[in-house]
FILUMPA-893968 format. One line per field, with one value per residue: residue in one letter; x, y, z of N, C-alpha, C in turn; residue number from 1. Coordinates in steps of 0.001 Angstrom, whole numbers, plus 500000, padded with zeros to 6 digits. Layout:
rest = c(A,...)
n_X = c(X,...)
n_Y = c(Y,...)
n_Z = c(Z,...)
ca_X = c(X,...)
ca_Y = c(Y,...)
ca_Z = c(Z,...)
c_X = c(X,...)
c_Y = c(Y,...)
c_Z = c(Z,...)
nr = c(NUM,...)
This chain:
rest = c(X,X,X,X,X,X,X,X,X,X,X,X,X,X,X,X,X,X,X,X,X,X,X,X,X,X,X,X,X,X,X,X,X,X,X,X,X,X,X,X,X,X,X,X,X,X,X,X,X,X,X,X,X,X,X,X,X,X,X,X,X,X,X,X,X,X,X,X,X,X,X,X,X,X,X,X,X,X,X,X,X,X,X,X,X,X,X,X,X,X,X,X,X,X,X,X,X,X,X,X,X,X,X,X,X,X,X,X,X,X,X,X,X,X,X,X,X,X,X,X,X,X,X,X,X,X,X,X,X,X,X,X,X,X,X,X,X,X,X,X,X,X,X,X,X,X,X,X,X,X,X,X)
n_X = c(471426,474302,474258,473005,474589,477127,475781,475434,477463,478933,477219,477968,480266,480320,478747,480540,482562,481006,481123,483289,484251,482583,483151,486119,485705,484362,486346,488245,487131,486747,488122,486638,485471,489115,489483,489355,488486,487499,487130,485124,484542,482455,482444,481105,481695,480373,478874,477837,476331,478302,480666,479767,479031,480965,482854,485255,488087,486852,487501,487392,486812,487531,487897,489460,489129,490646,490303,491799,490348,492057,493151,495938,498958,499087,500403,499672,499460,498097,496870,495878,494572,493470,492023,494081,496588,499081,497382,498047,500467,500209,501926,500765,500330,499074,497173,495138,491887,492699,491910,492241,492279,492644,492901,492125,492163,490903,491158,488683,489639,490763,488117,485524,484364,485752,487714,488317,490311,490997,493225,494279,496340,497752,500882,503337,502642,502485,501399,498762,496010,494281,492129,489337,488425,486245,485236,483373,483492,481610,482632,482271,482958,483117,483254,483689,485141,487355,488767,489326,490523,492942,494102,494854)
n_Y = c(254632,254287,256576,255196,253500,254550,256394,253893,253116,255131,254976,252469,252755,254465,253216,251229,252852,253545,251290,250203,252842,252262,249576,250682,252715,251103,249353,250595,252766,256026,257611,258559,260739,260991,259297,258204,255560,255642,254608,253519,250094,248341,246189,243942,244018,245955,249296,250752,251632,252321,251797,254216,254474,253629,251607,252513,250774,249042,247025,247066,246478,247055,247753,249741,250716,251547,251939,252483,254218,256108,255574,254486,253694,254257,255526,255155,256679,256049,257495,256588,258041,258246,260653,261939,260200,258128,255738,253993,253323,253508,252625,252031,250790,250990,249383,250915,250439,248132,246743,247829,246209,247706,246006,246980,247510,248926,250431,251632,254530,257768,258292,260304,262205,261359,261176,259194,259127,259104,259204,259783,260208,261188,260003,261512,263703,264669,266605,267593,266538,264142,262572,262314,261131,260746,259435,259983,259499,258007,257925,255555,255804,252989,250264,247850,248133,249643,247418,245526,247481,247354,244854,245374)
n_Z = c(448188,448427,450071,452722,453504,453828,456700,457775,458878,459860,462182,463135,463800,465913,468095,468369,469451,471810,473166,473702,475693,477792,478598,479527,480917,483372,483868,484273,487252,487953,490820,493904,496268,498161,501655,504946,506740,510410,513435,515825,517447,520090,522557,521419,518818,517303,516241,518005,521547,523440,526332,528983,531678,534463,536688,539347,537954,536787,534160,530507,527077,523727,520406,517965,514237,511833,508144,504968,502307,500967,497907,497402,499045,502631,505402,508772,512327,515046,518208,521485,524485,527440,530122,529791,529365,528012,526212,523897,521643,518258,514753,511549,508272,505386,502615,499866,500367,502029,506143,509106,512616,515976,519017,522196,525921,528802,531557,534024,535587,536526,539515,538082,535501,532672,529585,526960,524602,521167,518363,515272,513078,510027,508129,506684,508812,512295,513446,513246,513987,511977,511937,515081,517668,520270,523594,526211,529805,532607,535720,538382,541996,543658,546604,545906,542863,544265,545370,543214,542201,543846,543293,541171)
ca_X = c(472022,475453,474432,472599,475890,477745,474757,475237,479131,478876,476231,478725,481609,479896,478633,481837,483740,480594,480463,484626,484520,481889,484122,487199,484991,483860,487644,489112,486195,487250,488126,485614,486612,489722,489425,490003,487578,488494,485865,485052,483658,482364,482937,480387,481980,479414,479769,476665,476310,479570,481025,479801,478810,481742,483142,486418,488875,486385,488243,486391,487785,486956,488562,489458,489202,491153,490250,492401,490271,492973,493576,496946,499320,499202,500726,498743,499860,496914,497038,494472,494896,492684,492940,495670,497403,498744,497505,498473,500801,500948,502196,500547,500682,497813,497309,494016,490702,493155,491783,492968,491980,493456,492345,492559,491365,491611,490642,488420,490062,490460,486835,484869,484221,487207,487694,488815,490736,491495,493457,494610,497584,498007,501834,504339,502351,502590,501372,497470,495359,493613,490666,489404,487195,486154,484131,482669,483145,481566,483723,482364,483821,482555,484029,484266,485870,488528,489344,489758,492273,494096,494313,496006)
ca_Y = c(253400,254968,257100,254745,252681,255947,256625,252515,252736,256371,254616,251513,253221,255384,252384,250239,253350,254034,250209,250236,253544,251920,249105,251457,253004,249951,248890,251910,253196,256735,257181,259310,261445,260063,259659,257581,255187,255572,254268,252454,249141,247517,244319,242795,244265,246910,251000,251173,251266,252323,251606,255664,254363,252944,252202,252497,249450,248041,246688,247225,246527,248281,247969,250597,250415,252114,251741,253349,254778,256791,255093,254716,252791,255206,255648,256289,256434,256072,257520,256414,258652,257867,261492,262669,259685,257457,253662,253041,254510,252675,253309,251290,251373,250049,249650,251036,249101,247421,247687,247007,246731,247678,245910,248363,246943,250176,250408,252865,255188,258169,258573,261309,262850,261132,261611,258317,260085,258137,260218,258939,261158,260329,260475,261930,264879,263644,267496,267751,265004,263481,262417,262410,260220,260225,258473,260576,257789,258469,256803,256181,254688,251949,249256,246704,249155,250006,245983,245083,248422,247084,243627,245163)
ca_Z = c(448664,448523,451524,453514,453760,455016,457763,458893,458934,460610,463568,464033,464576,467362,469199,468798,470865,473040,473968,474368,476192,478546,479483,479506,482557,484207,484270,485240,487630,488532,492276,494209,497515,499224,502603,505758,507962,511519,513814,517218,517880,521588,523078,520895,517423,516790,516728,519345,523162,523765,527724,529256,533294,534644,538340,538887,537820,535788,532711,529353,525586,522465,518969,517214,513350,510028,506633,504289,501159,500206,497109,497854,500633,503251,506580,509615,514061,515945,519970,522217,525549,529123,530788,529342,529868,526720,526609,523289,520188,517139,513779,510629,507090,504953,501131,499564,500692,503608,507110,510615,514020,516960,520340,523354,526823,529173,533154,534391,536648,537976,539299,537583,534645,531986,528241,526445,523440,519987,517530,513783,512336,508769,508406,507980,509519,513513,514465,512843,514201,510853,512389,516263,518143,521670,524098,527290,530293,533929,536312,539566,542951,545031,547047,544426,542045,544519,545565,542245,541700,544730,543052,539870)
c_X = c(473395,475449,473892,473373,476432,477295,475509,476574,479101,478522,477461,479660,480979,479519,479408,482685,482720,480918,482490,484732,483705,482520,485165,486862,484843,485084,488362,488067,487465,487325,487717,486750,487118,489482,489654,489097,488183,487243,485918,484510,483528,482844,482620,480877,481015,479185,478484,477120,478084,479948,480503,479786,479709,482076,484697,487470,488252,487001,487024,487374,486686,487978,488277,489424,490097,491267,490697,491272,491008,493475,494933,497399,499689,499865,499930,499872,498373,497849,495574,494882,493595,493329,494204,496773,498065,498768,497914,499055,501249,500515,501718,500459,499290,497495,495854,492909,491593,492280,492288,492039,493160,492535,492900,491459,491828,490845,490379,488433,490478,488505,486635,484492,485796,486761,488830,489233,491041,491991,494463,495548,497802,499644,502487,503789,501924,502280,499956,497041,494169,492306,490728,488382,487275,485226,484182,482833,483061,481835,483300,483115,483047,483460,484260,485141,487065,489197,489967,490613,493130,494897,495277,497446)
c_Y = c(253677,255163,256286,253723,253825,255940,255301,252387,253829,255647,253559,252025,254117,254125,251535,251520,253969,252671,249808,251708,252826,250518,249591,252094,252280,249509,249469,252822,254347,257192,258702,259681,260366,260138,258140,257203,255212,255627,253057,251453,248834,246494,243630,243159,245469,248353,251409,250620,250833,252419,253294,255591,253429,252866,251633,250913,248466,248098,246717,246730,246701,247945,249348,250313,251122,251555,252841,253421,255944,256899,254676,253842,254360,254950,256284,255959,256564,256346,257275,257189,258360,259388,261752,261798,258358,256186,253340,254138,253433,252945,251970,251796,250642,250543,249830,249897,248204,248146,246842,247457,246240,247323,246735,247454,247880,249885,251135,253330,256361,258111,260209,261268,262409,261251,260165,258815,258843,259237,259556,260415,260213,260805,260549,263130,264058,265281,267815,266450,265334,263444,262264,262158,260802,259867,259835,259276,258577,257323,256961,254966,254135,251142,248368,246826,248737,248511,245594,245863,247976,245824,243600,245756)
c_Z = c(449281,450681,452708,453991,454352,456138,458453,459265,460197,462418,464837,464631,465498,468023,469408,469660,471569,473541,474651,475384,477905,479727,479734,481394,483593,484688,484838,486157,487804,489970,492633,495216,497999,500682,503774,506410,509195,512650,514814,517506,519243,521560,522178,519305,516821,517021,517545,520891,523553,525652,528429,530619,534030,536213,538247,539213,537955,534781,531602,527664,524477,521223,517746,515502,512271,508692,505887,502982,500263,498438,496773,499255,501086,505154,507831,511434,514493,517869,520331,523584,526448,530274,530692,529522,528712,527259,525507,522169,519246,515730,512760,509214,506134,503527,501181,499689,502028,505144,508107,511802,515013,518370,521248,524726,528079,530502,533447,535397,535909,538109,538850,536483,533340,530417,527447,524750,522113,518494,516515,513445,510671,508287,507088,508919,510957,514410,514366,512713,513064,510839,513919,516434,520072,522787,525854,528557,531654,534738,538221,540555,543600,545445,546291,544147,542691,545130,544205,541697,542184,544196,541604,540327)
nr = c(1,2,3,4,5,6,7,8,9,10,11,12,13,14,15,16,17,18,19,20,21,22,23,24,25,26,27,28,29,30,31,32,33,34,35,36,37,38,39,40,41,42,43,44,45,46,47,48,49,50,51,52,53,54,55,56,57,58,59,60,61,62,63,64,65,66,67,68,69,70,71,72,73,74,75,76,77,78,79,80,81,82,83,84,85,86,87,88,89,90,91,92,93,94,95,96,97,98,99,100,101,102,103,104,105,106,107,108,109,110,111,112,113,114,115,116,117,118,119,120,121,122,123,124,125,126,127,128,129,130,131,132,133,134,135,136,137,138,139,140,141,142,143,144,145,146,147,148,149,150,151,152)
């Protein structure tokens, strides 16, 4: 009798600190890889059928995205470059699970072959791009195109 009171005391106290260890977990989940969303949407909000056949000084817009999973408020700069050329530099800061978008509405010129660049720096490092996106865009000329360059 003795012992079969020991045994039932022994059992409880293991499932009163498995069933507190279990919410202990649930409350404090432990945080998996950190890391950084950084990712392109279209016109219509969606990371497909991105702008690639273009003529030149056609206007297009695109939103860029960052979600910090860092766990952590973190600092990021985003560059977006058009041929080597910068359209946009901006510096944000964003607490764990925060995200942002950045609208970008860019004009495609010169004709050819261009490289629409998007590059995330997580800062203070402003010399090893973080993450790196970029879009392929064939840019050609017609008369249209070049009326509506003349018109900007």
């Amino acid at each position: 009798m003795n012992l079969d009171r020991s045994i039932s005391a022994f059992i409880l106290i293991f499932v009163i600190i498995g069933v507190i260890g279990i919410f202990y977990l649930v409350l404090n989940p432990i945080p998996s890889e950190k890391f950084t969303e950084f990712y392109i949407l279209n016109s219509d909000g969606r990371a497909i059928d991105y702008p690639s056949n273009l003529n030149v000084g056609e206007k297009r817009n695109l939103t860029v995205v960052v979600v910090n999973r860092e766990y952590s408020e973190s600092s990021y700069q985003v560059k977006i470059m058009q041929s080597k050329q910068l359209l946009k530099d901006e510096k944000i800061t964003l607490n764990n699970s925060d995200r942002k978008e950045i609208p970008l509405e860019f004009i495609a010129r010169p004709s050819g072959q261009n490289k629409l660049e998007f590059m995330l720096y997580k800062l203070p490092d402003t010399e090893n791009t973080y993450r790196y996106l970029y879009l392929q865009l064939d840019v050609s000329w017609n008369v249209f195109g070049a009326m509506e360059l003349v018109r900007l």
